[in-house]
C-alpha positions as CSV (number, residue, x, y, z in Angstrom):
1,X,-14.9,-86.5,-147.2
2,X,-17.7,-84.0,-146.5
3,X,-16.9,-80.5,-144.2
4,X,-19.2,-82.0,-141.2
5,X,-16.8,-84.9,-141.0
6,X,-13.5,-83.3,-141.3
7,X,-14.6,-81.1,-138.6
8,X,-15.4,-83.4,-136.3
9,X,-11.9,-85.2,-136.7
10,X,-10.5,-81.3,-136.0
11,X,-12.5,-81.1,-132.5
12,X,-11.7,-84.6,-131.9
13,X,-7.8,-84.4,-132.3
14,X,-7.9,-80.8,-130.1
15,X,-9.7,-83.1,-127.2
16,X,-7.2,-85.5,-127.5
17,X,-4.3,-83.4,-127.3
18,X,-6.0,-80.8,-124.2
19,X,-6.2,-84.2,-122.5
20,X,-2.7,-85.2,-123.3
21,X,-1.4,-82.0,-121.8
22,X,-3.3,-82.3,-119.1
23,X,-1.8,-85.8,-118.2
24,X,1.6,-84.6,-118.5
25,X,1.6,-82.0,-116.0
26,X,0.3,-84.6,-113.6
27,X,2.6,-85.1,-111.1
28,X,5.0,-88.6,-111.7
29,X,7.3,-91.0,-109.2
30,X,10.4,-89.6,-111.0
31,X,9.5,-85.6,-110.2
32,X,9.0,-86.1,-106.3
33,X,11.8,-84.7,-103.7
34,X,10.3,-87.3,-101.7
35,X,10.7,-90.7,-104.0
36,X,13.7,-89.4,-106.3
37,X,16.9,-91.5,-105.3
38,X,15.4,-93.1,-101.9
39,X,15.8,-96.5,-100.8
40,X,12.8,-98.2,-99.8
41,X,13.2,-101.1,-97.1
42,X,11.9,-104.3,-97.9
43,X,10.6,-107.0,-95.8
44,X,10.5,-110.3,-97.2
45,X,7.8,-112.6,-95.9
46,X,8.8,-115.7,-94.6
47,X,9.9,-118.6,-97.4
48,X,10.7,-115.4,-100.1
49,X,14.1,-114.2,-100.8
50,X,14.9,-111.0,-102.4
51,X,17.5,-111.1,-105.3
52,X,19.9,-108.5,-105.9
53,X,18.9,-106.4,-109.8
54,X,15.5,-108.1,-109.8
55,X,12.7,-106.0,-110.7
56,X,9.4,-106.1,-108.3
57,X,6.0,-104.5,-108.4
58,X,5.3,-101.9,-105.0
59,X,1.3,-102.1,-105.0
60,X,-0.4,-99.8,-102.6
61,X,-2.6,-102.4,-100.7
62,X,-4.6,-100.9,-98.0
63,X,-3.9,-97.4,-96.7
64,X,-0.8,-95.8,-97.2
65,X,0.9,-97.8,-94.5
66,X,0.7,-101.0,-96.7
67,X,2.3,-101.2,-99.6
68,X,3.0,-104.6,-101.1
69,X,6.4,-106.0,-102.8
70,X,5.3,-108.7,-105.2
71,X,7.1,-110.7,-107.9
72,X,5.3,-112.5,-111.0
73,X,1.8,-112.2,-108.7
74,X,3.0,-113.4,-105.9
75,X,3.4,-111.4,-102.7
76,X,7.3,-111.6,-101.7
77,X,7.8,-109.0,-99.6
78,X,6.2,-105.6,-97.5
79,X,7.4,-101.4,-97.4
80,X,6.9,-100.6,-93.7
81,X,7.4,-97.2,-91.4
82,X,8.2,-93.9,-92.8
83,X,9.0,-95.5,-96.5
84,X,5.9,-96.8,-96.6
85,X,3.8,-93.6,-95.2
86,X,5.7,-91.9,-98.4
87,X,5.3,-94.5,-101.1
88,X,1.5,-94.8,-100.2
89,X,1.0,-91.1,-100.3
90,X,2.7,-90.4,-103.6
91,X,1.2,-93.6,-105.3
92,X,-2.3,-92.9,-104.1
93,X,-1.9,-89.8,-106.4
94,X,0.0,-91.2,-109.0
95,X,-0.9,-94.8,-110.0
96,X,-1.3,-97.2,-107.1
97,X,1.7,-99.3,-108.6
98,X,5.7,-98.6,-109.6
99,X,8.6,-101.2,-110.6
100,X,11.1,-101.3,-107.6
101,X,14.6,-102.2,-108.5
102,X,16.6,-104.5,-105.6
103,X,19.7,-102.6,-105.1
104,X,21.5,-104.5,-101.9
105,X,20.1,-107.3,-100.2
106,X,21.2,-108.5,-96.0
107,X,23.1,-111.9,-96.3
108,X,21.9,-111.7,-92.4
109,X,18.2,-110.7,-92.3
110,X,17.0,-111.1,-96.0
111,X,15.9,-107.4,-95.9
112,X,16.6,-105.8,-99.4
113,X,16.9,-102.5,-100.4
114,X,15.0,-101.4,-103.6
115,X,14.9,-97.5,-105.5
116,X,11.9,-96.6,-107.9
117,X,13.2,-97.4,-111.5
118,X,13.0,-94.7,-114.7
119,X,10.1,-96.7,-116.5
120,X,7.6,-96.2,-113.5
């Protein structure tokens, strides 16, 4: 290969890494005071039922005082009051989406309790 070429890979590869480093000291879910180790309330809407160990999707919807619980595409469930204010703030930086893990779920009122999982 000629000079010009290998050159260009050179310059090309530093881009890639300075961008690489700059991605990695953005700010994550996991490295949050705020988001580490909290439960987040969940509201399921009416004919959905939260399972205990699923997985779900929280999707900041509209603001940061709507965030969205959803299962294969489907909308299951809602993050309200302060949990919500919190999870909208730090996913409007981050993402806009993180897995949820259901930890307990009410036998009474079907309201679950779900943590932000490692993989986010």
């Amino acid at each position: 290969m000629g000079d010009n070429v290998l050159e260009g890979q050179v310059k090309s590869s530093r881009k890639r890494r300075d961008r690489a480093m700059t991605d990695m000291e953005l700010p994550s879910l996991l490295n949050r005071p705020e988001t580490v180790r909290r439960l987040f309330t969940v509201k399921p809407v009416e004919g959905a039922a939260l399972q205990v160990g699923e997985a779900v999707l929280a999707i900041r919807t509209d603001g940061d005082l709507d965030i969205g619980v959803t299962r294969d595409y489907r909308r299951i469930g809602t993050i309200d009051g302060e949990g919500a204010q919190v999870l909208g703030r730090t996913l409007a930086e981050t993402c806009g989406i993180t897995t949820l893990i259901v930890r307990e779920v009410s036998g009474v009122s079907g309201f679950g309790k779900a943590e932000i999982t490692q993989d986010s």
